[in-house]
C-alpha positions in Angstrom: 116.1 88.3 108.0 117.6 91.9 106.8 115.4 94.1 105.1 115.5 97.4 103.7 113.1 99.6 105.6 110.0 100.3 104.1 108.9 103.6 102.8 106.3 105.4 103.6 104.8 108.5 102.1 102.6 109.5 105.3 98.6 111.0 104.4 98.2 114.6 103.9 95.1 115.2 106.1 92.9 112.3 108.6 94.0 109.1 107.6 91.2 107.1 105.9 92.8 104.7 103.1 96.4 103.0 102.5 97.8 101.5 99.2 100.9 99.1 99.7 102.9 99.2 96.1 105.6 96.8 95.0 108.5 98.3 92.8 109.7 96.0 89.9 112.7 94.5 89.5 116.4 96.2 90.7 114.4 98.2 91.8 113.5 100.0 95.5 110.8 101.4 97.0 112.0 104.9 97.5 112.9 105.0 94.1 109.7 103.7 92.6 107.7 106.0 95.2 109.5 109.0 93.4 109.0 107.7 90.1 105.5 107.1 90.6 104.9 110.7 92.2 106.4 112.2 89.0 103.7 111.8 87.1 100.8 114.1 86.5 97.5 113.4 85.5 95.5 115.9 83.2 94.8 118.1 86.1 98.8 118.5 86.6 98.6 117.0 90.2 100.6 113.9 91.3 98.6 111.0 93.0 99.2 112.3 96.5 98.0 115.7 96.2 95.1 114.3 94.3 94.2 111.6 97.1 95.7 113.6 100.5 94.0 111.2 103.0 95.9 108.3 101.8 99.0 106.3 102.8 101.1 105.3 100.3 103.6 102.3 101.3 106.5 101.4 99.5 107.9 98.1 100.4 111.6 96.8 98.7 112.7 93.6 97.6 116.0 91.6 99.3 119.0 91.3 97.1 118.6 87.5 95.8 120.3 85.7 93.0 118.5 86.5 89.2 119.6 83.4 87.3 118.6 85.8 84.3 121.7 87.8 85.1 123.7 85.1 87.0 124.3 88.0 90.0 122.2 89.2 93.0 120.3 92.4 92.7 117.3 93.6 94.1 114.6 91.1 93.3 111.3 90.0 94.6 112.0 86.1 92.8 113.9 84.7 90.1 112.5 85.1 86.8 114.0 83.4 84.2 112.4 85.0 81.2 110.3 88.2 80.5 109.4 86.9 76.9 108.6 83.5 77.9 107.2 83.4 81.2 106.5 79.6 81.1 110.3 78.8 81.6 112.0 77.6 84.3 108.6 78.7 86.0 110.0 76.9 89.6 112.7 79.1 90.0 110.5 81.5 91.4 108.8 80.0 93.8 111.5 80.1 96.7 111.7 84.1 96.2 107.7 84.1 95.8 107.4 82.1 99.3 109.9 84.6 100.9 107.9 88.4 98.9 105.0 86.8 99.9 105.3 86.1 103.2 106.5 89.5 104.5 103.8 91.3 102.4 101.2 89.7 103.9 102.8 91.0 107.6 102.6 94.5 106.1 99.0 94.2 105.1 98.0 92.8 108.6 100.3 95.9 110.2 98.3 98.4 108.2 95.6 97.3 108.5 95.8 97.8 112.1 96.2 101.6 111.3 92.8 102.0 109.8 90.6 100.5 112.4 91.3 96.8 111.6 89.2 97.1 108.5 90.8 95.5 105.1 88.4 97.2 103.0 90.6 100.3 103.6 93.7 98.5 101.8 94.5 98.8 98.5 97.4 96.2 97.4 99.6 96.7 94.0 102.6 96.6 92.2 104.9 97.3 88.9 106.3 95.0 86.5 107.5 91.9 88.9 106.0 93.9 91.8 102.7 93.5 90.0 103.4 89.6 89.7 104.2 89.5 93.5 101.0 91.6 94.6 98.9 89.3 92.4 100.3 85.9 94.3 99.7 88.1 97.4 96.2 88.6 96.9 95.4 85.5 96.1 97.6 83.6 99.3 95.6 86.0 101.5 92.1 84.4 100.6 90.1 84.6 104.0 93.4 85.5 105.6 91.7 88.5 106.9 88.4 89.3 108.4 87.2 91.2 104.9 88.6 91.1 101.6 91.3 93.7 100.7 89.6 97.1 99.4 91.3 97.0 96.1 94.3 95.6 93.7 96.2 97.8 91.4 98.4 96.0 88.5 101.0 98.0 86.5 102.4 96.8 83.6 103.0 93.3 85.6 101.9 89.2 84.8 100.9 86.7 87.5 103.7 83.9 87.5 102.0 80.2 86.7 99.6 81.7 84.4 99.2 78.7 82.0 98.9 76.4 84.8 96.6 78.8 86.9 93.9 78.9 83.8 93.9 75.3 83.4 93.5 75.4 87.2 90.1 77.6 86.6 88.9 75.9 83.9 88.9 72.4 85.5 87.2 74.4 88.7 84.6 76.0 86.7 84.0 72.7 84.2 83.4 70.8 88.4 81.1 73.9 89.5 83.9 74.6 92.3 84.9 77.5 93.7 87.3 79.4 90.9 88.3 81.9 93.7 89.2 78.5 96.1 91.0 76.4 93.7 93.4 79.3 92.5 94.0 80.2 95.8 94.8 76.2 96.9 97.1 76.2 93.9 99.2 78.8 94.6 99.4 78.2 98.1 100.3 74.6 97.3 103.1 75.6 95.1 104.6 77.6 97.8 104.6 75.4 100.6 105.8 72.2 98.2 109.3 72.4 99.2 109.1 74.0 102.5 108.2 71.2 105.0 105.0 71.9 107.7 103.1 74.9 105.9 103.1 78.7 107.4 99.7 79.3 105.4 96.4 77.2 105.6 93.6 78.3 102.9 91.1 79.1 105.5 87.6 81.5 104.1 85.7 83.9 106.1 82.1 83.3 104.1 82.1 81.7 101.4 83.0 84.1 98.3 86.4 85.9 99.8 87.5 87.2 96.6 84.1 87.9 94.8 83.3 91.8 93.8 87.0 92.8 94.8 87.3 96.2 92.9 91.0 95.6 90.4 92.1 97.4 87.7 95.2 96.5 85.2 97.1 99.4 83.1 99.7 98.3 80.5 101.1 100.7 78.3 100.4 100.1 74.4 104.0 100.4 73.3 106.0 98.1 77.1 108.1 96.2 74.8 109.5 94.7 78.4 106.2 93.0 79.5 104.0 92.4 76.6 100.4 93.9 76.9 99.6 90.3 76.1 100.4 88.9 79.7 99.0 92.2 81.2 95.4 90.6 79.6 95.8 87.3 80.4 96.4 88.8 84.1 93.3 90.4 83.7 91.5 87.3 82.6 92.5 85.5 85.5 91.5 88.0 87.8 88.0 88.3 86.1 87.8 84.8 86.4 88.3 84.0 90.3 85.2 87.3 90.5 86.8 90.1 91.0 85.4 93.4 89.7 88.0 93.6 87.1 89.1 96.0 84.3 91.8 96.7 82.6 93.3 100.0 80.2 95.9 99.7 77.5 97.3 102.9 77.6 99.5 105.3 75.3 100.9 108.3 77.0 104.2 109.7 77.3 106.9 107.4 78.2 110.9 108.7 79.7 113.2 107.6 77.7 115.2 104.6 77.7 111.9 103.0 79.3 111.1 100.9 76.3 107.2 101.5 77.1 107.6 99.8 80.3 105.4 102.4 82.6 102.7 104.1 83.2 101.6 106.5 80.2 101.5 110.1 81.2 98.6 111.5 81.8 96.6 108.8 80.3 97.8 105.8 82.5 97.7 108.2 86.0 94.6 109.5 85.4 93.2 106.2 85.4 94.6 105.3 88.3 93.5 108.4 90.2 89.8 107.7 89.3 89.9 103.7 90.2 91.5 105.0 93.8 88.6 107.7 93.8 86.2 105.4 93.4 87.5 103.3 96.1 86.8 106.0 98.6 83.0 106.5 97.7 82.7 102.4 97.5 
């Protein structure tokens, strides 16, 4: 299957941590790299000068059919609507199964890079590349001999969100596993239509996603993805035990955005201290 190559932003010194990022919708990963590295924090640096022994990894989406549109563009799945996310919610699971699939092959290649140790991966994404990551994360429960290092959501959702809380609330009302029975449900949901399944829910201890470091930034002002979703993200990822947090953010904004990025400074220096963090964790 043809795919745009990825792109990669290569470590400025030894090599010690990598963050794979997914780019929103029509968008690339090129383009979102150079967006990203635009902005400054207070200290007028950009995240790669401010983090030089990291590898920064921009995957990009195929072209697939947006019923939203009724065209192809670049697209990680088809979402029907930004406003209600509850619609037409199965329309994104055949675009899900394919994003998810061959992120998961890029974690398992990068993590190669850094001594076969997850802990040194730090998985993320804007807008729908947020949503993706977040179905990512939780498909690759026990997946991999550690859990990731980190998650970093921007201005995103997580698709199935109604269903997924009901999901967590019957687990937690049983005394079962939260982190398990999301993990199940999602994996069902993209293996229902697809015959024998390419992913088996298989845990390396018993608490894979427990005390894995996340944070959420939303700008106050994204009239694209409401703030609303980016908390109800953040609930869900407090719930399954990760170490979440989350920052509503003002900051400046480009026009023609409609608040739909990451507030400058505000937004990037949060970012910058959560990745900090990551490397004295």
């Amino acid at each position: 299957m043809d795919r745009p190559p990825l792109y990669i932003v290569p470590p400025q010194n030894t090599h010690t941590h990598t963050a794979i990022l997914l780019h929103g919708r029509s968008g690339n990963g090129p383009n979102f790299a150079s967006e990203l590295f635009s902005g400054l924090t207070s200290n007028e640096e950009n995240l790669p000068s401010s983090l030089p022994s990291w590898r920064w990894v921009f995957p990009s989406s195929r072209q697939l059919y947006d019923t939203s549109i009724q065209a192809r563009r670049p697209t990680w799945f088809d979402a029907y609507s930004l406003k209600n996310i509850d619609e037409e919610q199965d329309l994104q699971i055949d675009g899900l199964r394919e994003s998810v699939t061959y992120i998961l092959e890029i974690i398992e290649s990068e993590i190669a890079l850094v001594n076969g140790d997850p802990q040194k991966i730090v998985l993320g994404g804007f807008s729908q590349g947020n949503a993706t990551s977040l179905w990512t994360l939780f498909s690759s429960l026990g997946r991999f001999s550690k859990p990731l290092g980190g998650y970093l959501g921007l201005c995103g959702w997580l698709p199935f969100n109604t269903q997924i809380t009901k999901v967590l609330d019957e687990a937690n009302a049983a005394n079962k596993e939260a982190s398990l029975a999301v993990s199940e449900f999602i994996l069902d949901k993209l293996e229902a239509s697809h015959g024998e399944h390419e992913h088996q829910v298989k845990r390396v201890g018993d608490k894979s996603h427990l005390g894995i470091p996340a944070l959420h930034i939303h700008h106050e002002d994204d009239m694209v993805i409401a703030p609303k979703l980016g908390r109800e993200a953040y609930a869900i990822l407090c719930g399954v035990g990760l170490n979440a947090d989350i920052r509503i953010v003002g900051g400046l904004i480009p026009p023609g955005y409609d608040g739909h990025w990451i507030g400058e400074p505000f937004g990037f220096d949060e970012i910058l201290q959560f990745l900090s963090g990551l490397i004295l964790s």
